[in-house]
N, C-alpha and C positions, 0 to 999 in steps of 0.2 A: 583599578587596583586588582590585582591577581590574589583567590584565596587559594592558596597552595593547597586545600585540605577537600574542598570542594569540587563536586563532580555534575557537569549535566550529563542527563541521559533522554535522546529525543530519538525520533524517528525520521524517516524519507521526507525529503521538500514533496510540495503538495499532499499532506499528509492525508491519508483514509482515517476508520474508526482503529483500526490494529494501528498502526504507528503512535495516534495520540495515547490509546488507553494502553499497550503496551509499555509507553516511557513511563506512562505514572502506575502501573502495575509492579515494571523492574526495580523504580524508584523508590518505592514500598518498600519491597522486598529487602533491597540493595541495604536501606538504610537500619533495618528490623536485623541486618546484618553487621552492622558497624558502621557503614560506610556514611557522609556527608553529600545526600545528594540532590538533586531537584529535577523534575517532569518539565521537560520544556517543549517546544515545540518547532519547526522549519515552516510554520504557516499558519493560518487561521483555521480552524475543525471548520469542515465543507456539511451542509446539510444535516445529512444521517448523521455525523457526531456529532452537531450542536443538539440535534434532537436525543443522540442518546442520554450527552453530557446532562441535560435540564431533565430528563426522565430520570438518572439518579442523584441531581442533586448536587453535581462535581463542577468545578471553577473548570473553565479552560487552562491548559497552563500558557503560559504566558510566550510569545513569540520570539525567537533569538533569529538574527542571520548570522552573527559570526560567535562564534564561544570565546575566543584571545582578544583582548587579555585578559575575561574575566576570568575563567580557570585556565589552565596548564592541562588538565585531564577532561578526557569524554568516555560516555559509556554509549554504544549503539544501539537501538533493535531497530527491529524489518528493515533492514537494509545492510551492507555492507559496500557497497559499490562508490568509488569517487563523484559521480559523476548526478549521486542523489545527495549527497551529504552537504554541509558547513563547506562553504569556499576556501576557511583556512584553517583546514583541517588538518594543515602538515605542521602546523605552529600549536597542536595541541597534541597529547599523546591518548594512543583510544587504548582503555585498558580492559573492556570490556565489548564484546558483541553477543546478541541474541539472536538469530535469523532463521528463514526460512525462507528463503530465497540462494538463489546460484551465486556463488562466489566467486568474483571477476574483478581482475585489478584492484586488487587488494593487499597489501602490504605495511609489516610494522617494522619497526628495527628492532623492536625487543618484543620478547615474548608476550603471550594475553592469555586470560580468560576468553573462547571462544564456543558458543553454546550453537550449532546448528542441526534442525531437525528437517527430514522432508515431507511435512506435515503440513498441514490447512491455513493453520495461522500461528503467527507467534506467538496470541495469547495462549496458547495450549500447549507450549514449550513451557511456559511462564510458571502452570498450571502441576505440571511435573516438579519446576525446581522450587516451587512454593513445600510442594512434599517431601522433596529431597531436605531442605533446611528446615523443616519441623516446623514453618513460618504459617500460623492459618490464615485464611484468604477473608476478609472483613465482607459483610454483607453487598456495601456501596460496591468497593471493588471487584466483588463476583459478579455482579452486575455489567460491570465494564468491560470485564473478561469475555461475559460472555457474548456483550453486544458486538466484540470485536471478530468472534471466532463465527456469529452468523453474516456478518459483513464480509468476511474474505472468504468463508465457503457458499454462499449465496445460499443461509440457512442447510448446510448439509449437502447442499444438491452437486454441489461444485465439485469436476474430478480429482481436484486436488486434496478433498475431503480425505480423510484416513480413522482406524479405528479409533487413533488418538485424540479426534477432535470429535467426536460420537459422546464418547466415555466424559472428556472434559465440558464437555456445551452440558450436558445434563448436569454433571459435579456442580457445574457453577449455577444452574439454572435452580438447583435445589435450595444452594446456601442463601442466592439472593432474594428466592419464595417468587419466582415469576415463573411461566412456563413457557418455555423460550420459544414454541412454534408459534402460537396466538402473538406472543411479542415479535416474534421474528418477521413476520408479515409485513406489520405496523414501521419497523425498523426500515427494514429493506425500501417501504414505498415514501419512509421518509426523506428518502434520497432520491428518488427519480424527480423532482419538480424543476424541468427545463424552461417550462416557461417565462419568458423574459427575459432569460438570460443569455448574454451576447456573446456570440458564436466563439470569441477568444475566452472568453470564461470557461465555457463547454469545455474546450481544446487544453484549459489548462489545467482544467479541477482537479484532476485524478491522471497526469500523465508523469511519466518514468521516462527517461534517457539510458540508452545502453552504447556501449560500443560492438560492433560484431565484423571480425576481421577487417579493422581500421573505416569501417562506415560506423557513421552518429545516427541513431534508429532512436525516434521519439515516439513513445505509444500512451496513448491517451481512453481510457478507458469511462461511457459515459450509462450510466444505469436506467433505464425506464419502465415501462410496465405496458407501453407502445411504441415499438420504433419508428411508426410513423412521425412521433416527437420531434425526434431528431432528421430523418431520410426528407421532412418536406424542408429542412431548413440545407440541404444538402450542400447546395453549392455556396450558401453564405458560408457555411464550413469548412467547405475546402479552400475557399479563399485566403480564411484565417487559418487556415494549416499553412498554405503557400507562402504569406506574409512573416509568420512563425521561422519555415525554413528556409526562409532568405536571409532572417535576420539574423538564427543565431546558430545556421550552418550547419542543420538536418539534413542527411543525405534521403532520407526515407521519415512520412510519419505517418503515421495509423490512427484514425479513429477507431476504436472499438463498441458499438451500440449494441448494448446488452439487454434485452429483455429479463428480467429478474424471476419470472412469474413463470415463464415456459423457456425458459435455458435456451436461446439462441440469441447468436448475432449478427450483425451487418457489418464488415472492415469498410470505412474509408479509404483508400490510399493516394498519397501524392508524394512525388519526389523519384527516386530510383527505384519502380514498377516492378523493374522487370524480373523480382526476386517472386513473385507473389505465386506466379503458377505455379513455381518448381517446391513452395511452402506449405502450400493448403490446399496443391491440386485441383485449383481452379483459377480459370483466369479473370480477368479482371473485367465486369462492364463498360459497358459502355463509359459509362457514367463515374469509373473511378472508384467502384463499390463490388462486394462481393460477400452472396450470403452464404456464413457458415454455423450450418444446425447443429446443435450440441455445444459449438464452441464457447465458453466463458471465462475462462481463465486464462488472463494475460502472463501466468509465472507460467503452468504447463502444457498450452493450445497454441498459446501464438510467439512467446520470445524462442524456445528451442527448436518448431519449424523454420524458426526468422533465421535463427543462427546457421544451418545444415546448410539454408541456402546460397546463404553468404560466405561460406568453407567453399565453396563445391565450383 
């Protein structure tokens, strides 16, 4: 039964800590505004967010794949892009978006609320409009805020950091009484634990799909605190990349092994190679791998060198 009056508001399939606490940050908000809404989610919280979710005490919210017919309306954050969203996303109207990411194949037929910033993380857009609307930020969910804004900037370090996420990780780290470096450690290495887990899990925990001049580019980004974690299980990986892009028709996919603790990483690559040198200025091993020092950020290190290659 469709509630006309009701809205979800979720984040990216294989959702991070920003996507979850983001929907129930806006959901807050949205609702402290008038609005009927609820915090849902495109998948189960991966590690680091079940670990932060029980560190403040917050339910998961609960899993959707499709939004029609329950509501007619959606609201977005961290994402706009088709190709991360609700499969039947054209049978619902998106009235709202929040992001901080690139805007690509995106389209409404009537107008929106559209809030983008090119900032660290979306909770520090979040963090503005919470002051815009005179809305205060509740203890729990500064908390949330803030575990999301050291997840997507890799505690600060990340190039995609900006002053506006400096200013907000502190704002929230005040309201919630934690002192977000000592937690932000704890946070971070509660997300690297690969062990046991099967190379398709790895491949799928934390991967994105884009399009870049009509190629399907799947990048998959995996967090550790030793890449040797990940690089001894190397070829069981690429295997489950290959299987992956057989299946569901990736021209190109990338692991990305990120070191959390000293900001580098290692690309896997399988599929259509041959973009890799002319991306990040090195070719490719032996082995299908290639390390890039500095590199962590999958929004401004690796998809805009991916893009220039694939124009060119």
């Amino acid at each position: 039964m469709i509630d006309k009056d009701k809205q979800l508001v979720f984040g990216h399939r294989n959702p991070d800590t920003d996507a979850i606490d983001s929907a129930i940050a806006y959901s807050y908000l949205m609702n402290k505004l008038g609005y009927n809404t609820e915090a849902v989610a495109q998948g189960h919280p991966n590690e680091e967010t079940s670990w932060v979710l029980k560190y403040f005490n917050h339910k998961a919210p609960r899993v959707i794949t499709h939004a029609y017919p329950e509501v007619k309306k959606v609201m977005l954050v961290d994402h706009n892009e088709p190709q991360q969203t609700i499969p039947d996303i054209k049978k619902v109207t998106v009235t709202h978006v929040v992001d901080h990411h690139r805007i690509a194949n995106f389209d409404t037929l009537a107008p929106i609320y559209y809030t983008a910033r090119p900032w660290g993380c979306t909770s520090t857009i979040l963090t503005v409009m919470f002051h815009h609307h005179n809305v205060e930020i509740p203890k729990q969910l500064a908390g949330l805020m803030m575990s999301a804004i050291i997840s997507d900037t890799l505690l600060l370090k990340s190039p995609t950091t900006t002053k506006y996420d400096v200013k907000a990780i502190k704002e929230l780290s005040k309201i919630c009484g934690v002192d977000y470096k000592t937690y932000g450690i704890k946070e971070l290495k509660a997300g690297t634990n690969v062990a046991g887990k099967s190379a398709k899990h790895l491949i799928d925990n934390d991967a994105k799909s884009y399009v870049m001049n009509g190629k399907h580019v799947r990048i998959d980004q995996i967090n550790v605190v030793d890449l040797d974690d990940v690089m001894k299980r190397e070829s069981e990986v690429k295997k489950a990349m290959e299987d992956e892009s057989k299946a569901k028709g990736y021209d190109l996919f990338l692991v990305m092994v990120t070191n959390v603790l000293d900001t580098n990483s290692t690309l896997i690559a399988t599929g259509d190679v041959s973009v890799m040198d002319t991306a990040f200025g090195k070719p490719l091993g032996a082995d299908g791998s290639v390390n890039l020092p500095g590199v962590v950020s999958r929004k401004k290190q690796v998809v805009p060198p991916l893009n220039k290659a694939f124009d060119k």
